[in-house]
N, C-alpha and C positions, 0 to 999 in steps of 0.2 A: 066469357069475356065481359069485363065489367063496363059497361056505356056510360061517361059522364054526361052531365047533364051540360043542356043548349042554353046557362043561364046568363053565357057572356062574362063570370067571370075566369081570373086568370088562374093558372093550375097553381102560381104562387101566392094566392090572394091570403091564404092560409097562415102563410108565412109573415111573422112583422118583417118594416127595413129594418136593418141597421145602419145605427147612426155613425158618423163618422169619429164620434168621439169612445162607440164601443171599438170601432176598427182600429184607433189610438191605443186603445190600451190594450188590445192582444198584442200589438205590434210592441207596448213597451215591454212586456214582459221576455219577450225575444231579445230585444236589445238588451235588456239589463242580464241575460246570461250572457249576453258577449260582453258583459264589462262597458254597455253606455247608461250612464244612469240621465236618462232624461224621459221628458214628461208629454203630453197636448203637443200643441203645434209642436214645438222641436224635435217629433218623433218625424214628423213631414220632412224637418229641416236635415235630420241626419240622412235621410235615405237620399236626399236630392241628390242631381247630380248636374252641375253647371257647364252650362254651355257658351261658345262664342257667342258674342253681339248683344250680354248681359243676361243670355236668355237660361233658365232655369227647368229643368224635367222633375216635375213632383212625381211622388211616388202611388197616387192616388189622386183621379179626377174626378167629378160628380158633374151636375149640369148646369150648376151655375159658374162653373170655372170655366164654362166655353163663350164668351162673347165676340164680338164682332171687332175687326181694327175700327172699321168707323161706322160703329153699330154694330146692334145684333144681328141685323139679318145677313146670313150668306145665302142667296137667293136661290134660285134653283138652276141645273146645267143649263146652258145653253143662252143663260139668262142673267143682266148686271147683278152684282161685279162677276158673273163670271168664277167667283172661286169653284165653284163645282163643275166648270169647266165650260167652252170654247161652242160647243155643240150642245144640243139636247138631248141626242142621241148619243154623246163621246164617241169613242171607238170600237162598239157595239157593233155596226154595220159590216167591218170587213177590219176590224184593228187599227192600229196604227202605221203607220211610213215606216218600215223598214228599212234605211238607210243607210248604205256601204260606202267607209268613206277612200277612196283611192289616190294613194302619194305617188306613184311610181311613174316618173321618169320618161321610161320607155313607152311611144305610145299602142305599140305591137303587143305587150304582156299587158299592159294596163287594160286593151280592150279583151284578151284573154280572158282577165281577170272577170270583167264587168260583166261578160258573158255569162260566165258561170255562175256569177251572181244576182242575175236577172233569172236566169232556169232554173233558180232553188230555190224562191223565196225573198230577194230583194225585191223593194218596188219604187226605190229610185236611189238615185246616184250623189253622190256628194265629189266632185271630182279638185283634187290642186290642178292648179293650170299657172305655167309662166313660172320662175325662178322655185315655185312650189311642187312642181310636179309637172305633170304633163305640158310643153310648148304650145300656145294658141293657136299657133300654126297647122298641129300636130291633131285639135281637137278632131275632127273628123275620122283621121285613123280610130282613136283610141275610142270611139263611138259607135265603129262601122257596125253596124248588123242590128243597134239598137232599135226600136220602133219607140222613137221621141215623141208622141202623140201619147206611149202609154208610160213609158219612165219618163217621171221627171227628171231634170239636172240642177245642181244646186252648184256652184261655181266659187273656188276659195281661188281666188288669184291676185290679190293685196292690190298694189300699183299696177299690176296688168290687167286689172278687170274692165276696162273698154275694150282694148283689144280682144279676150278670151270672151264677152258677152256679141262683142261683132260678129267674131266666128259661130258663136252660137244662132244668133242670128238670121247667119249666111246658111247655117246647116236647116234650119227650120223651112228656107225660102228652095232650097236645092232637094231638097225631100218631101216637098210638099205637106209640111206638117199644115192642116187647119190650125189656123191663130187663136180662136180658142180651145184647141186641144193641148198646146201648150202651156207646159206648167214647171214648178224651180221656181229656182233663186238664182238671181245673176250675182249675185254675193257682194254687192259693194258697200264696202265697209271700211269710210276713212279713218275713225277715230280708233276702229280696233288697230287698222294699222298705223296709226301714230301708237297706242299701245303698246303695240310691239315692239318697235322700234326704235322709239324716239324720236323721230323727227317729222316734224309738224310745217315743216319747210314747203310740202305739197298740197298741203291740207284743202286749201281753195280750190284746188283745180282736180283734188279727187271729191269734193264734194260738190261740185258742180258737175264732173262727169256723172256720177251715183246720180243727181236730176235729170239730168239727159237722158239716161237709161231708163229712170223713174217715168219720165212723162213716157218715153215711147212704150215702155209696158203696157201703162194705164191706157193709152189711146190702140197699141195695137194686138195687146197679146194679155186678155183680160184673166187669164188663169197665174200669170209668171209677176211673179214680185222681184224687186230691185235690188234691196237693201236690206243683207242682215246686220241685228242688235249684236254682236258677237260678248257675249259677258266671260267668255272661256280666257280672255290676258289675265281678267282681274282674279278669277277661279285659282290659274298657275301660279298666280304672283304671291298662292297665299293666302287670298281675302276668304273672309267669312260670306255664308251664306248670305244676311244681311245688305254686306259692302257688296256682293255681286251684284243682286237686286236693287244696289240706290246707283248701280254706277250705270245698268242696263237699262233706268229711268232715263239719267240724263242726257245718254247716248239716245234713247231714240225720242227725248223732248229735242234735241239738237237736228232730230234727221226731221222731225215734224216742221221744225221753222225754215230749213234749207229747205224742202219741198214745196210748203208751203208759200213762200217766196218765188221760187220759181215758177208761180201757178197753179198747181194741184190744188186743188180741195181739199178740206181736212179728211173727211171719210175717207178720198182717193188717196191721200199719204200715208194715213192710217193702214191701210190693205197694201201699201207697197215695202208695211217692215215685218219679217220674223225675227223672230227671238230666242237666241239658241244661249243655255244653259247646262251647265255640267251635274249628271249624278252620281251621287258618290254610294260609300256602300253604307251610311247611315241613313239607313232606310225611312224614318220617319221625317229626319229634316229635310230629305230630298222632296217627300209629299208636300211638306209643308209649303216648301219655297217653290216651288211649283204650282202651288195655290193662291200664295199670296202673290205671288209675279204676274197673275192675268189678274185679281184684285187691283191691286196697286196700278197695272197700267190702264184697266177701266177706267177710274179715278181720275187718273192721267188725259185719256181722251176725252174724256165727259169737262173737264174744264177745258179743255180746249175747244171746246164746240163740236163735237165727234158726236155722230148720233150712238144710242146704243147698241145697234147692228154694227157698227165700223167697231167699237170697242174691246171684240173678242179680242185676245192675242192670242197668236200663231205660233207656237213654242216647238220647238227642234230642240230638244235634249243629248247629250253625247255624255256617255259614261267618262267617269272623270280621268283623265291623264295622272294626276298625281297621284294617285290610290296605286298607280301601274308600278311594276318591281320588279327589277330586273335580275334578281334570283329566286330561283324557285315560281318563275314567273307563271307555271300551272296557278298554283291560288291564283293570280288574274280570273281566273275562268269563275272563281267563286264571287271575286267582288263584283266584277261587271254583270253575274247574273241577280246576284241582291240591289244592285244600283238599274236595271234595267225593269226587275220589279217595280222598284219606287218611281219609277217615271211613267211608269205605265198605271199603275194606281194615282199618278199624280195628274195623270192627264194629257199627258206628252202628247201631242202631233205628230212629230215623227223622232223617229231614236237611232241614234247613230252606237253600235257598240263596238266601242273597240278591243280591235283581237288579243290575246291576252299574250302575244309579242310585241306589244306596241314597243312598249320600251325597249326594245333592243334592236331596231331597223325597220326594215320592208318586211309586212307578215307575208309567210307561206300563205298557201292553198288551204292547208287543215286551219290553220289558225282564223282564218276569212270564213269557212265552212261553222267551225264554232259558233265567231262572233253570230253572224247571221240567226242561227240555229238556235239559240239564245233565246231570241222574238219570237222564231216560230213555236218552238217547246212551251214559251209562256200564252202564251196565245191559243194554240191549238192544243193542246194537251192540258196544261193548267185551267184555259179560259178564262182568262184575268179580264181581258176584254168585253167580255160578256158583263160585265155590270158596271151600272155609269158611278162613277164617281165612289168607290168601294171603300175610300176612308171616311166618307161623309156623313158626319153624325159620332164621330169618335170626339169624346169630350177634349180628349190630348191635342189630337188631331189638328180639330179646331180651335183650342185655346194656342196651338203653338202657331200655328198658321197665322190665328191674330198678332203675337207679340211679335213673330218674326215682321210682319208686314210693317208693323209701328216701328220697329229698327230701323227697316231699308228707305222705311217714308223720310226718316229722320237724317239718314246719309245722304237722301238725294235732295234734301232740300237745302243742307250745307253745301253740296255739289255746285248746286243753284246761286247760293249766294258765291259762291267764290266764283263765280262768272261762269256756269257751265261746265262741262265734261272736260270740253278743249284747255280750258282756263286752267282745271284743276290739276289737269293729265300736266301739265307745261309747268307750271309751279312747284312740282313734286309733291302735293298733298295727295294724291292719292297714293302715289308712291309709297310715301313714309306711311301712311294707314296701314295698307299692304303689309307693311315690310314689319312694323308692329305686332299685327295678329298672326304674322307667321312663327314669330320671336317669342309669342308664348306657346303656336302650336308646339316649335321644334323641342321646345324644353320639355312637354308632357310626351313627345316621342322619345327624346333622349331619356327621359324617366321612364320611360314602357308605359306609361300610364294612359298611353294613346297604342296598343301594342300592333304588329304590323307583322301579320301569320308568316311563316318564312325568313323570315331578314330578323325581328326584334327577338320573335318567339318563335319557337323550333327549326332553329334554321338547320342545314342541312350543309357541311363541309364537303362531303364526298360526292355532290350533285355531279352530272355533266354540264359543262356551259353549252345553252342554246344557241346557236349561231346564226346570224341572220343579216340580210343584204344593208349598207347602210342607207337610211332614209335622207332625201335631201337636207341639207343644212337647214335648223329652224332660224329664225330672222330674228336677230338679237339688236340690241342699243338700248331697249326701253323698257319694259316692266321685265323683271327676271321671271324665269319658269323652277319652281320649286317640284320635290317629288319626297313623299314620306318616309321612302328610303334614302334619301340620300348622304348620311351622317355615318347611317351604318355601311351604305357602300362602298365611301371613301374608307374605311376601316377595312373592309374584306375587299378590296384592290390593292391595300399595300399587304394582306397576308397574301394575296396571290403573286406580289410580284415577288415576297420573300419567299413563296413554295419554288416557283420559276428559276430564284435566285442558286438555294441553296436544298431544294430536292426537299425540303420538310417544312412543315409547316409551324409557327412559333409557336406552342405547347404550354399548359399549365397542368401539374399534377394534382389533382384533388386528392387529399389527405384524408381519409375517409377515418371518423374513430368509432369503433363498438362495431356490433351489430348492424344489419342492414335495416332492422326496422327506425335504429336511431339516428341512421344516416341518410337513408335513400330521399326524402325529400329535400333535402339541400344538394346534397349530391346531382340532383335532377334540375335544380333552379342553378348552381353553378354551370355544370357546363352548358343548360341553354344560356344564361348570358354571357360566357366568354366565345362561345360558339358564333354570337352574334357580332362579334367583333372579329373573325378568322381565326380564332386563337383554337389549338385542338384539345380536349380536354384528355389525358391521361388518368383513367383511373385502374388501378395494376400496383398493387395487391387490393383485395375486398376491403378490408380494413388495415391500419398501420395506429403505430404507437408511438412512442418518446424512442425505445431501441429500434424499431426497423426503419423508423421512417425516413432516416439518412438514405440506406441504402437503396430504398422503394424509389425514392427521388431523385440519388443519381440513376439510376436504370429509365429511368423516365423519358432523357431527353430536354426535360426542360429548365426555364430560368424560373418561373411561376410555381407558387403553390398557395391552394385555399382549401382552408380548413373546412370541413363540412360534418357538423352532427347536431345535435340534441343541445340545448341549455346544461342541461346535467352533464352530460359527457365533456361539455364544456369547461364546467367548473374545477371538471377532474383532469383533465388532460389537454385541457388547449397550451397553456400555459408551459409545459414540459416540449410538446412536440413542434410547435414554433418556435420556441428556443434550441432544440436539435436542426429546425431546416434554415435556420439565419447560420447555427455552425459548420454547415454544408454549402453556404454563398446562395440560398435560393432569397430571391428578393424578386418584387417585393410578397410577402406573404399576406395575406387577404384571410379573413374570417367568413363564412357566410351565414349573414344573423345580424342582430341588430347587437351591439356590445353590453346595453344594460351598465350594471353600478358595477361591471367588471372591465371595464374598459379601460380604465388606468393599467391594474393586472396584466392585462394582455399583451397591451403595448409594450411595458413595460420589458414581455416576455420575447419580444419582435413579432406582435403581429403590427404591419405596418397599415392595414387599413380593413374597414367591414363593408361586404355587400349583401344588398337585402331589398326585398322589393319598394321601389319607390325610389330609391337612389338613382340618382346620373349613372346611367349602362353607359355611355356613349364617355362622358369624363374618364372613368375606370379604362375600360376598355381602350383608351389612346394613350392614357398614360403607359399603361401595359406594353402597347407597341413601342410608345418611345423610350421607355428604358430600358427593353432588351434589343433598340436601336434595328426595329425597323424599317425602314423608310418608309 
């Protein structure tokens, strides 16, 4: 056994660095076989890859590309700004809050429900109450058996959260809970539900109750905070990571001056908000924005007069709703568990996951068992929790953390100038923001170029549909709720209501020419993208030519055909066999492939349009439906 020596240095020391201008130029040499001929930086600039709110993913980071949004230092956990997180210890100790969140109505199944999700691994409740879910009336049923001293309760009940915070109240005094054993969120949150909604018509008098409840916390129930940040309207409506972050500012710069007017002290105002943010399954800007959102609101208290102990924030994460897809809604289980990840690397306090039937109603039992299961498998099996702050010191990491910060500092201070959250919410500026950065998502979904496993890419025609109880009405007037499926869904709801209609499903025949080595990759990209649209893909015979392929087409079924092979087999035969399927009435006829200097050619021939990746799937694909008059 050979023993190195104790001389302190490194086993690489041996090794020179490499500079980033050798890492340049192996990377151009790569590139210039795929046909980029570029040089130095623009080797950085071709690999990039852009993100919302101007932000940019290099391809290569070193350590001078990690600075600070206002300054270098990101200090240590526990410690201002707090990027590294809330605690010094994180959630090292015993994890995070595992958070169940419960819609359901009934208050007899709802406590069912809660039961079983206190015996397995939950360690508090996130409960609707009033027009949301369980009746205020009702809380005591749908609570019975709980030991409220060890579960918290976090309370979403919009306009009835005096009433549903009463009741809690009354449950604490009837059970004897010790008043600081009590813990939650009484969830009063007026601007989210102006948010939601639209109407601002109550505004004063739900932000005046939110103090009332505020003070009696502070004074009698010093573990239980008032008022959540809820940044989840501006998440659904659409908004970038960024606009979440400037609009979860202003919203709780606005609960800091109502409290603070009513009396409390900054510190004491400070401790009576959390701040609940959505994870999605891009995993890195989830860390980010999770970092920079206790950053940012440090900042936020420290001018306010807030000592640096008040300053942590108290961050409630819930895996995103939009991400959620109502086909093939198993992948759920994949996003929520990559976005549960990130919140738990990011620092999260407590994590709400939802079950991967969100989308479609009231989850079952397995679906609640999942969700839960989730936290614990990341936790106890993984051990995520076991190290503080486990992105910290990632050159990305931190460089993205900073720029994202410098965005949302930038949103919230135009928030600011246009009078506040309230101000902005009423005027429709944030609205239209919103509805903006949705309007270039949607278009990089309708190009796949944002692709959405299940619905965009490999979806799956012959699923069974899940079925599931309906969830209360959501509360509509005011920011809209967006979902990544949803383009392609209204597309596979009118192929279903044409399967329903007339027993088959609308159909395009794939024209396959040559051999399967020449075909099968287009072959494969056709019918996942007409598949994505409900459309069924027909391929029957192997391959087809100028003579068969009349007949191959009528035997098909369909009105559709797309050609699918090789450039060469192109040049020999496309031209022949779309002129045989326009004299058979197939229209329209599609290419799959980009046309190149033969596209006059072809057209010419009747091919009526080319699909290829990058193209509008969602354009094609309705056009599709409406000329062979689906509804």
């Amino acid at each position: 056994m050979t023993v190195l020596p104790d001389d302190g240095l490194s086993l690489a020391a041996e090794f020179p660095d490499a500079s980033r201008a050798q890492w340049q130029s192996l990377v151009e040499g790569v590139l210039r076989k795929a046909g980029k001929d570029v040089s130095g930086e623009a080797v950085e600039d071709a690999l990039s890859t852009t993100l919302e709110d101007g932000l940019t993913t290099r391809p290569l980071y070193t350590a001078p590309d990690a600075p600070g949004a206002f300054g270098d230092a990101v200090g240590l956990p526990g410690f201002a700004p707090f990027t590294r997180g809330a605690a010094p210890a994180g959630a090292v100790a015993g994890g995070w809050d595992v958070r169940q969140r419960h819609t359901r109505p009934d208050a007899l199944r709802t406590n069912e429900a809660v039961l079983s999700d206190l015996e397995n691994g939950v360690t508090s409740l996130w409960l609707a109450v009033g027009d949301r879910g369980v009746p205020a009336a009702a809380l005591g049923t749908a609570l019975r058996g709980v030991l409220l001293d060890l579960a918290p309760v976090v309370l979403d009940a919009g306009p009835d959260t005096g009433a549903a915070a009463d009741a809690l109240f009354a449950l604490y005094e009837e059970r004897g809970v010790a008043r600081e054993a009590a813990g939650g969120n009484l969830g009063a949150d007026p601007l989210g539900h102006v948010a939601r909604t639209g109407d601002p018509g109550a505004l004063d008098q739900h932000t005046a109750e939110a103090a009332r409840l505020a003070l009696r916390a502070h004074e009698e129930y010093p573990g239980l905070r008032a008022l959540t940040v809820d940044a989840l309207p501006y998440h659904e409506a659409g908004g970038s990571a960024a606009q979440e972050l400037g609009a979860s500012l202003a919203t709780g710069v606005a609960y800091l001056r109502a409290l603070t007017g009513a009396g409390l002290p900054v510190d004491a105002a400070c401790g009576q908000l959390e701040f609940r943010y959505a994870a999605t399954a891009d995993q890195f800007l989830t860390i980010a924005k999770l970092r920079a959102a206790r950053r940012l609101w440090s900042r936020v208290a420290e001018v306010c007069g807030a000592t640096a102990a008040a300053a942590a924030q108290r961050q409630h994460v819930v895996t995103s709703p939009v991400m959620m897809t109502r086909r093939d809604p198993w992948v759920n289980m994949l996003r929520t568990t990559v976005a549960t990840l990130a919140a738990g690397v990011g620092g999260a306090d407590s994590i709400t996951v939802l079950p991967f039937d969100h989308a479609l109603g009231l989850p079952d039992a397995f679906a609640r068992r999942i969700a839960r299961n989730t936290s614990a498998i990341l936790m106890e099996e993984s051990h995520l929790a076991r190290v503080v702050d486990p992105a910290g010191g990632s050159w990305y990491v931190e460089r993205l953390t900073a720029e994202l910060a410098d965005a949302a500092w930038s949103w919230f201070q135009e928030l600011e100038r246009a009078g506040g959250q309230a101000a902005a919410l009423a005027s429709g500026l944030v609205g239209e923001r919103l509805a903006a950065t949705w309007q270039v998502r949607a278009k990089a979904l309708a190009k796949r170029r944002e692709p959405v496993t299940g619905v965009s890419e490999f979806p799956l025609l012959s699923e069974a549909p899940v079925e599931r109880d309906p969830a209360p009405a959501a509360l509509s007037g005011g920011l809209p709720k967006v979902r990544r499926d949803e383009a392609y869904e209204a597309l596979r709801a009118r192929s279903d209501a044409h399967l329903a209609a007339t027993g088959a499903r609308p159909r395009v025949f794939l024209a396959a020419l040559g051999p399967a080595a020449a075909h099968t990759a287009r072959v494969t990209f056709a019918a996942n993208l007409f598949q994505a649209g409900g459309i069924e893909p027909v391929h029957d015979p192997l391959s087809v030519d100028a003579g068969s392929v009349a007949g191959a087409f009528a035997r098909s079924g369909a009105h559709v055909a797309c050609l699918c092979s090789s450039d060469a087999l192109y040049e020999e035969q496309a031209a022949g066999v779309a002129a045989a399927l326009k004299a058979v009435g197939a229209g329209p006829v599609f290419l799959a492939g980009r046309p190149g200097e033969r596209e006059a050619a072809f057209t010419e021939a009747g091919v009526d349009a080319f699909v290829f990746a990058g193209g509008d799937a969602v354009a094609v694909l309705t056009s599709v439906l409406d000329r062979i008059g689906v509804a």
